[in-house]
C-alpha positions as CSV (number, residue, x, y, z in Angstrom):
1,X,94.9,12.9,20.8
2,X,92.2,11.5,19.5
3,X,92.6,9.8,16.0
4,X,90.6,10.8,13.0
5,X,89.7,8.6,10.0
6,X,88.2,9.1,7.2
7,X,85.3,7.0,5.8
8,X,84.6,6.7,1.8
9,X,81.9,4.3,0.9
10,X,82.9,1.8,-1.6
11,X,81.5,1.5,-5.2
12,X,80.0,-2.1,-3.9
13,X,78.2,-0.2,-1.3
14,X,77.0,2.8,-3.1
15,X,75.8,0.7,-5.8
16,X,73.6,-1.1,-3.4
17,X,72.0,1.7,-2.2
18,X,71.2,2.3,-6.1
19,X,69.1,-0.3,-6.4
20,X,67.4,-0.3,-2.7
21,X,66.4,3.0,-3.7
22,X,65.0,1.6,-7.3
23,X,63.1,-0.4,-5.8
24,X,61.2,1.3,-3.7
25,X,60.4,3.5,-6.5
26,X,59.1,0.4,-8.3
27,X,57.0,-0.8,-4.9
28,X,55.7,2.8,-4.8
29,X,54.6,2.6,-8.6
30,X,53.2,-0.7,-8.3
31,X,51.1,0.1,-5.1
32,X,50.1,3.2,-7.3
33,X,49.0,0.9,-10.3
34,X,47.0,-1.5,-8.1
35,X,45.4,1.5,-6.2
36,X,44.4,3.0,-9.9
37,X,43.5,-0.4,-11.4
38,X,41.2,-0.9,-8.2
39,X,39.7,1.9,-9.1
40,X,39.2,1.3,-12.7
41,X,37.7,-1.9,-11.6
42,X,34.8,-0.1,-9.1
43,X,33.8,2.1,-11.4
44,X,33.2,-0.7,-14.3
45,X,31.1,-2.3,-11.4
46,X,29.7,0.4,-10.3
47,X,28.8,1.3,-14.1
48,X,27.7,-2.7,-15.0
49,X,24.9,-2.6,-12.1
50,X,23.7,0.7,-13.3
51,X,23.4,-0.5,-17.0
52,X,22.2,-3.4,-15.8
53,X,19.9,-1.9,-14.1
54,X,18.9,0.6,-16.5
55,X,18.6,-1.7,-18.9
56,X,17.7,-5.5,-18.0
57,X,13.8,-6.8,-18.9
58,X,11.7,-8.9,-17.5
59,X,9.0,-11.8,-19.0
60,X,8.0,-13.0,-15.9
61,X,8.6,-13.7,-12.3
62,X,9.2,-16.8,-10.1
63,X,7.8,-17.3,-6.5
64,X,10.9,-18.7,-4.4
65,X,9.3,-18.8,-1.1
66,X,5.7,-18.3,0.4
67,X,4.7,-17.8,4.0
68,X,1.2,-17.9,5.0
69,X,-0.2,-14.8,6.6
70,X,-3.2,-13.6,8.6
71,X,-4.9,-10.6,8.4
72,X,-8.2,-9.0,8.9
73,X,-10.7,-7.0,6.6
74,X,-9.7,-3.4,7.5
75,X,-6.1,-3.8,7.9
76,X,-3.5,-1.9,5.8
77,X,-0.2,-2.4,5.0
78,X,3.1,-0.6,4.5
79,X,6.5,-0.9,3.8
80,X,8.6,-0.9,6.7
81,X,12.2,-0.8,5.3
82,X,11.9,-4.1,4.1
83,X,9.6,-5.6,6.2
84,X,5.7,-5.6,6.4
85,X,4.0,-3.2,8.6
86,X,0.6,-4.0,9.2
87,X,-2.3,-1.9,11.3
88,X,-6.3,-1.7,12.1
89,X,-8.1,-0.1,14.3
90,X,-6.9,-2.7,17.3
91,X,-3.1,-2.6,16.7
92,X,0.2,-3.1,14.8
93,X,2.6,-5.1,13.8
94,X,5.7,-5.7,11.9
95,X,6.3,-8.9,10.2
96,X,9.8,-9.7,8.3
97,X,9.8,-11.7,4.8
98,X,9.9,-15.7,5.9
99,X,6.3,-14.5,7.6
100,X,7.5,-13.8,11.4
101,X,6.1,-11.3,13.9
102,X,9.2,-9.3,15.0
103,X,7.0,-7.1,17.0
104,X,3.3,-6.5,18.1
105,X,1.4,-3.3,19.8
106,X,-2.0,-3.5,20.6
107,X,-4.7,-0.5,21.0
108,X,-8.0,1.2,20.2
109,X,-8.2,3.6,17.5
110,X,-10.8,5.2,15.6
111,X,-9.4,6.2,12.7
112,X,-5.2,5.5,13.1
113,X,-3.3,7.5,11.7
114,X,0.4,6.0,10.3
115,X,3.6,7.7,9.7
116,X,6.8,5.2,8.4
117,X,10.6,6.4,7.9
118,X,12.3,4.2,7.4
119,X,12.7,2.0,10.5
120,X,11.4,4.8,12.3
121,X,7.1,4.4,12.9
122,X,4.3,6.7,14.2
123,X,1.0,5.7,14.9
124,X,-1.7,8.1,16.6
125,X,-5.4,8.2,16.7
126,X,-7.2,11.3,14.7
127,X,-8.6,13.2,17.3
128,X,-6.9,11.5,19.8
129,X,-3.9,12.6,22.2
130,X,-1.7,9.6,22.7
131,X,1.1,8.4,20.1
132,X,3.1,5.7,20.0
133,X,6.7,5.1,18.4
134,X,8.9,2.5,17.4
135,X,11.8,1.5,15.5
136,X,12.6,-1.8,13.8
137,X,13.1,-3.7,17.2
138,X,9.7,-2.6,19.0
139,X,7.6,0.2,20.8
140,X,10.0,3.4,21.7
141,X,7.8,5.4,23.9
142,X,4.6,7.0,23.7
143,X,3.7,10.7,23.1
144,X,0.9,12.3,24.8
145,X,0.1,15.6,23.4
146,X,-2.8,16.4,25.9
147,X,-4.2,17.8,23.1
148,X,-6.3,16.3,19.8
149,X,-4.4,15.3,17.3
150,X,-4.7,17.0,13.8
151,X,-1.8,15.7,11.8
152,X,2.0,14.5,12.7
153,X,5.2,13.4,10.7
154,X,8.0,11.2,11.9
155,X,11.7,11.8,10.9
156,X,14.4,8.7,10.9
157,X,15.6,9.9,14.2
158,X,12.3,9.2,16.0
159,X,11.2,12.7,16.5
160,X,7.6,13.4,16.2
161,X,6.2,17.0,15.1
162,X,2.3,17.0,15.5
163,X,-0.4,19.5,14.5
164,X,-2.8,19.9,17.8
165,X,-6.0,21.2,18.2
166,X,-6.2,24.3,20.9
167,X,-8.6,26.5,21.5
168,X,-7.8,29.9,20.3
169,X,-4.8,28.8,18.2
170,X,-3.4,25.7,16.8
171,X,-0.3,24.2,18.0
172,X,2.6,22.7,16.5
173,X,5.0,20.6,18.9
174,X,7.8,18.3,18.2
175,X,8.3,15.5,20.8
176,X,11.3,12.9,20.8
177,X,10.4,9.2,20.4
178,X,10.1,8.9,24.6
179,X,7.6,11.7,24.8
180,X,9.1,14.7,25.8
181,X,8.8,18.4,24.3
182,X,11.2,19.1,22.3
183,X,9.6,22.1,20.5
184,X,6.1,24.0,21.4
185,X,4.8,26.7,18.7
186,X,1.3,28.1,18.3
187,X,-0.3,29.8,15.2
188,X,-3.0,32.0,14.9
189,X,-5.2,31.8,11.9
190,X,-5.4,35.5,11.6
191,X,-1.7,35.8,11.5
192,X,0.7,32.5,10.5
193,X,-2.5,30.7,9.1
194,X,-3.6,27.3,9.6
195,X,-0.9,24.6,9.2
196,X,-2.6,22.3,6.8
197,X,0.8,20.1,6.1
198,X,4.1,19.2,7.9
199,X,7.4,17.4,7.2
200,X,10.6,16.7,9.3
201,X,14.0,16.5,7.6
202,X,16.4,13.5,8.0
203,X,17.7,14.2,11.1
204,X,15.1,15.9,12.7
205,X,16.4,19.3,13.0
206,X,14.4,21.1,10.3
207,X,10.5,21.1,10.1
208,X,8.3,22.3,6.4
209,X,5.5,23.6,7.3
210,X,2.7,24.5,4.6
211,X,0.2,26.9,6.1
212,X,-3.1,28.2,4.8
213,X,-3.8,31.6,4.9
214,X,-7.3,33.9,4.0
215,X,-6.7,37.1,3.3
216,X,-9.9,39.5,2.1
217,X,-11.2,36.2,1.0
218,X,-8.7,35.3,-1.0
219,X,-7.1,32.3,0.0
220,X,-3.2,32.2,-0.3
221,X,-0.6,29.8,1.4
222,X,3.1,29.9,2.7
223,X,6.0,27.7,2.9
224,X,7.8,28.0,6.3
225,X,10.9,26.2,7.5
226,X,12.2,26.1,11.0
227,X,15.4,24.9,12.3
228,X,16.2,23.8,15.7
229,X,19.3,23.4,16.3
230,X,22.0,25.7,17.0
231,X,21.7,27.5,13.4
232,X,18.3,28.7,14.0
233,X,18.7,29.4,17.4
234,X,19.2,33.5,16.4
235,X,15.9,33.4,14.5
236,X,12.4,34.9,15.6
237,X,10.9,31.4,16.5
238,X,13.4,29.5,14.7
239,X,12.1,30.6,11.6
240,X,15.3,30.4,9.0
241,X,13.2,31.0,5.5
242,X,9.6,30.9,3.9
243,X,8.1,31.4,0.7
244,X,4.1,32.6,-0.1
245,X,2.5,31.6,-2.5
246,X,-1.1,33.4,-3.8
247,X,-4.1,31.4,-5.1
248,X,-2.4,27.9,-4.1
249,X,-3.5,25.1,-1.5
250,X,-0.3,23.2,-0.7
251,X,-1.5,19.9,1.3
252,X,1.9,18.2,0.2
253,X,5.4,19.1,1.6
254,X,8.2,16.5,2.5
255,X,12.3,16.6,2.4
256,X,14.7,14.5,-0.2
257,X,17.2,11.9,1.2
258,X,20.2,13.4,0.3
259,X,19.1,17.0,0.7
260,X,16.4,19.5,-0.2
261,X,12.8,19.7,0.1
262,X,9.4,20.1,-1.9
263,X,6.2,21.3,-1.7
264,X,2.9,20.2,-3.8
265,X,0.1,22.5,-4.1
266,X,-2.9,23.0,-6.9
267,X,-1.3,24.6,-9.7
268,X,1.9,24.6,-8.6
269,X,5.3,22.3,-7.1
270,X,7.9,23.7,-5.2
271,X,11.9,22.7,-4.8
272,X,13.9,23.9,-2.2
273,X,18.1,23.2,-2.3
274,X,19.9,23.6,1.2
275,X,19.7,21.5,4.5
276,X,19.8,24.1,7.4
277,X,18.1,27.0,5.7
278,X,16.2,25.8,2.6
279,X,15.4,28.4,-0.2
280,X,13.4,28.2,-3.5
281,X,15.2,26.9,-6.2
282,X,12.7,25.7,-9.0
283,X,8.8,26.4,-9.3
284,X,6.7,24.7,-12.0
285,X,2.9,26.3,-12.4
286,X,0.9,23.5,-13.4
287,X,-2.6,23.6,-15.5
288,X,-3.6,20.2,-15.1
289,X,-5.4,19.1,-11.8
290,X,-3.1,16.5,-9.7
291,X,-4.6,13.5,-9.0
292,X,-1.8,12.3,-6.7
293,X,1.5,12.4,-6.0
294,X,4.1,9.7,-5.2
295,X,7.7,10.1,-4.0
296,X,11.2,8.3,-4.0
297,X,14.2,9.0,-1.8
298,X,15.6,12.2,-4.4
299,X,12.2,11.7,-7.1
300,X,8.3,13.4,-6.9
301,X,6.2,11.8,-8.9
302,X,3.0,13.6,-9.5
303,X,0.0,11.7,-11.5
304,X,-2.6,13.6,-13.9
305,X,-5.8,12.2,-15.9
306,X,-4.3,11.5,-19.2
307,X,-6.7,14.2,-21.7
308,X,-5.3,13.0,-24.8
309,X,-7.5,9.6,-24.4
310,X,-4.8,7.2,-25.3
311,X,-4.1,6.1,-21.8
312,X,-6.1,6.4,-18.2
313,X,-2.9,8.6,-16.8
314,X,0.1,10.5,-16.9
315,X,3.3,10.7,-14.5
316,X,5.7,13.4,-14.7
317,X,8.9,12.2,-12.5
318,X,11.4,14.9,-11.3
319,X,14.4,15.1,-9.9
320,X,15.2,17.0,-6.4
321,X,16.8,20.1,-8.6
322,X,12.9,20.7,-10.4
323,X,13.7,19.0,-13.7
324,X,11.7,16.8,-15.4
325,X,13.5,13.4,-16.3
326,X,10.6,11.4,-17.7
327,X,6.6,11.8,-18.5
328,X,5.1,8.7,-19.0
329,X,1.2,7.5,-20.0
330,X,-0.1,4.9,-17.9
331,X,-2.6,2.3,-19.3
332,X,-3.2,0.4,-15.7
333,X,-5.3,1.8,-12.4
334,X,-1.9,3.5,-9.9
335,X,-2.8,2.0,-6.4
336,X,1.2,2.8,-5.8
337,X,4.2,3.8,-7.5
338,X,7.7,2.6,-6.0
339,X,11.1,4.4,-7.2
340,X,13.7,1.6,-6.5
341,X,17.4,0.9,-8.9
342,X,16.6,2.9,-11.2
343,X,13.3,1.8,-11.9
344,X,9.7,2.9,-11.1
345,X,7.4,0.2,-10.1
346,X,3.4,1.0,-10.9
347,X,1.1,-1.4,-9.3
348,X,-2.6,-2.2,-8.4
349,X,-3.6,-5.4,-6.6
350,X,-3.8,-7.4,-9.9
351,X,-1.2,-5.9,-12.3
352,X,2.3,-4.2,-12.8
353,X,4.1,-2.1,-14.5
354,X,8.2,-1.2,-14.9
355,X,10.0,1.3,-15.8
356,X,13.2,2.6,-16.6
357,X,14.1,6.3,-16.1
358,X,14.5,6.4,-19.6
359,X,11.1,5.5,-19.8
360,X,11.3,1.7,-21.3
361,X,8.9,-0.5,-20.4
362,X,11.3,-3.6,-18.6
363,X,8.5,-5.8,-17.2
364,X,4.4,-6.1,-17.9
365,X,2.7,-8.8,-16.0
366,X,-0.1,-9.5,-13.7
367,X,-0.3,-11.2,-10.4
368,X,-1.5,-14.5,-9.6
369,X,-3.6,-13.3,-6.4
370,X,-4.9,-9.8,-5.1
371,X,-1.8,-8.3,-4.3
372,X,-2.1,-5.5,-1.3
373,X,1.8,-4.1,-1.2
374,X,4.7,-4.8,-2.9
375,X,8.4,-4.6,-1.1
376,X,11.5,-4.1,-2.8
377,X,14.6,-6.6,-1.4
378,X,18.6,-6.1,-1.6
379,X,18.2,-7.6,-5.0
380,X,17.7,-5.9,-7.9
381,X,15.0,-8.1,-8.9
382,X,13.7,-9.3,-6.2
383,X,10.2,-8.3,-4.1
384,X,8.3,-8.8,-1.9
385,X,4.3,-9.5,-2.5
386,X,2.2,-9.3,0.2
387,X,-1.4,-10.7,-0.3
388,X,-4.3,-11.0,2.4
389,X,-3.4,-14.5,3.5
390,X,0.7,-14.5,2.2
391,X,3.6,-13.1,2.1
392,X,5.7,-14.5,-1.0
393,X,9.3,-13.5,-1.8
394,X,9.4,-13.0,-5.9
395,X,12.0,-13.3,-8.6
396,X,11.8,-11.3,-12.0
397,X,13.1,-13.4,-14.9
């Protein structure tokens, strides 16, 4: 038979276990302290950059570094997510900020046309039929519409949507960055209108179109969006909302970073919340006549003639929801308006202006040479200035 024995832990033992089990609740609530003080410490960061930057002024600014550059008359230049994006009538280029060519396309335009999204560039010729993309390491492909060329936009992804000249109707295509047909629409003026503006969302998949409409001679204009991927594939023509809008030109449409879209029209801006099938959300009817509008990743920034006399303009910045965070007067001539921290940079090509969202003034000053673009960096002070014959990388102090 097989013998049985009993087993009682001793006190010893049990006590042991006691405190094994102790401590783990003490690792378990120290982990849980560190995880929370981590925390607290992020957020006090995160909370110092924005006060900082929200409330940090400026006297003056100090050239660190200068690197020569060569440019012709009837060049312009643009911000290419950080670096300098140059083009004529004979090329383009992109330059980085110690002054070297990272890459270099050569053509013959008439009048070029340039769309920049971040790394993502268009360039086309008005009236032409070829367009060429690249990104921030070189030419993509090239996009030949057969067709002139009217208007195009350019999302992130490289996708191209281009308003083309037909015959009996206008077409509206939307190409990858290689060149193939992605999308082919037509409108008819008697029945969508005539597409006067166009805008691709982040990722490509939904296109704003702003069309113009005459109706019994009364000229009118809707607000169409289309989706193309699998959401909108149960629409008529991928058509997945649209707004009309009587008495209104709208030449200016686009989509915010983080979600949402606008539309900017004579007498009137529109905001639209959703990413797959935008809708209206906030309208504002405006009196004043729009001189011309600026945007940031989530802002719109349209400008007006100041009437009260005091000043040559007024902005009014909103947000992506419709509201109205800040008006501001403007004593300088606007040549461009950067939203950037938590600031709004106002510029012409010998003088600039800073602001906070709160409206403060943090820096006055004016430039030492005729300034064609300026470039924010990674710092929060920090630009670049780009001149006809320099590029010079700029401290505020």
């Amino acid at each position: 038979m097989a013998k049985i024995r009993e087993f009682t832990p001793k006190k010893e033992s049990s006590k042991r276990g006691i405190e094994f089990e102790q401590k783990i609740k003490v690792h378990r609530r120290g982990r849980v302290f560190k995880i929370l003080a981590a925390a607290v410490i992020s957020v006090a960061i995160i909370y110092g950059i924005y006060y900082y930057t929200s409330n940090a002024s400026y006297s003056y600014y100090n050239e660190v570094s200068s690197f020569p550059r060569v440019s012709s008359s009837d060049s312009v230049c643009l911000n290419h997510n950080g670096r300098v994006l140059t083009y004529s009538k004979d090329g383009i280029s992109s330059m980085d900020a110690k002054g070297n060519t990272i890459w270099n396309e050569t053509y013959q335009m008439q009048n070029p046309i340039v769309e920049v999204n971040e790394n993502a560039v268009a360039v086309g010729d008005y009236n032409g039929h070829i367009i060429y993309v690249m990104n921030e390491k070189g030419k993509v492909g090239e996009v030949d519409t057969n067709l002139p060329i009217r208007d195009f936009c350019i999302s992130k992804t490289g996708n191209v949507a281009v308003v083309l000249e037909d015959n009996k109707a206008t077409k509206l295509n939307v190409y990858d960055g290689k060149g193939k047909l992605l999308v082919e629409s037509e409108s008819y003026m008697d029945q969508n209108g005539y597409p006067v503006a166009v805008a691709l969302s982040e990722g490509g998949e939904v296109m704003e179109v702003s069309y113009l409409h005459v109706d019994s001679g009364q000229v009118k204009s809707s607000v169409a969006f289309y989706n193309f991927s699998a959401v909108g594939q149960n629409s008529i023509d991928r058509l997945v909302s649209g707004n009309e809008y009587s008495e209104h030109i709208i030449p200016y449409v686009g989509f915010f970073k983080d979600g949402g879209a606008f539309a900017v029209g004579n007498g009137r801006i529109c905001f639209y919340s959703g990413e797959e099938k935008p809708v209206s959300l906030a309208e504002k009817l405006i009196s004043e006549e729009i001189q011309s509008v600026y945007r940031g990743d989530n802002h719109i920034i349209p400008v007006y003639i100041d009437t009260t006399g005091a000043a040559l303009y007024r902005i009014d910045v909103y947000d992506k929801k419709g509201n109205i965070i800040l008006t501001k007067t403007i004593d300088i001539e606007i040549h461009d308006i950067i939203v950037h921290n938590n600031n709004i940079i106002l510029y012409n090509d010998t003088e600039c202006i800073m602001l906070g969202m709160s409206g403060k003034e943090k820096y006055r000053g004016s430039f030492g040479k005729s300034v064609s673009l300026l470039i924010p960096t990674n710092k929060i002070n920090s630009f670049l200035m780009v001149s006809p014959t320099s590029v010079d990388v700029i401290e505020l102090m």
